[in-house]
N, C-alpha and C positions, 0 to 999 in steps of 0.2 A: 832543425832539419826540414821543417816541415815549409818554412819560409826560404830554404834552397829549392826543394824541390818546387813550390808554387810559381818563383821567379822564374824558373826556366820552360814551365810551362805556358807562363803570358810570355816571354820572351817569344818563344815559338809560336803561340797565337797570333802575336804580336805581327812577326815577319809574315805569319801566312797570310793574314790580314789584307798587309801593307803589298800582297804579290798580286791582290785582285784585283780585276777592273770594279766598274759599280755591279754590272751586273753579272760578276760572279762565273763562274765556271771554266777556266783557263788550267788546267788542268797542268800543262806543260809547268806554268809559273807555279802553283802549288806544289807540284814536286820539286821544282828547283829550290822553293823555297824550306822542304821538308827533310830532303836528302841529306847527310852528311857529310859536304861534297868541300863545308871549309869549317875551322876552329871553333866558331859558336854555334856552328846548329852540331858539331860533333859532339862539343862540352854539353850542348842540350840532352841528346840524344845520353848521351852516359848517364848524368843526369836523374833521365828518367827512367832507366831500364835498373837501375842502381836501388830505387826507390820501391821500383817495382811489384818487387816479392814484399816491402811491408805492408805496400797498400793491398796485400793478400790479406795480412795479419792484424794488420791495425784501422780498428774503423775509422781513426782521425783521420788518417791516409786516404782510406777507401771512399771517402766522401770528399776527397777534396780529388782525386782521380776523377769522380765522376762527376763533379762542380765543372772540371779544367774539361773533361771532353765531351760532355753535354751540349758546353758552347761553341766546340768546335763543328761545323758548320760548311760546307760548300755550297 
């Protein structure tokens, strides 16, 4: 479980990533790219809200939530 939910988090990183110019801050493309607006950022988005409440419960979770959004970054 814990290598589903980590995959869809770089999946996501991944695309946010890939939405930026060098120097960063295009705010319009980071949404587009974050929004649930087709199939894989929707399967993301479940996902991760799905996982959610363990990463409330389980430290293995809770440290890898805060590994995945630490690097998240604009």
């Amino acid at each position: 479980m814990l290598l589903t939910y980590r995959q869809a988090a770089l999946t996501s990183l991944a695309r946010t990533n890939a939405s930026q110019p060098e120097d960063r801050g295009d705010l319009a493309a980071l949404f587009h790219a974050l929004l649930p607006i087709d199939r894989r950022v929707e399967r993301d988005w479940r996902v991760w809200f799905s996982f959610w409440g363990l990463a409330i419960a389980d430290p293995g979770f809770a440290a890898e939530q805060r590994e995945r959004m630490g690097g998240f970054v604009l």
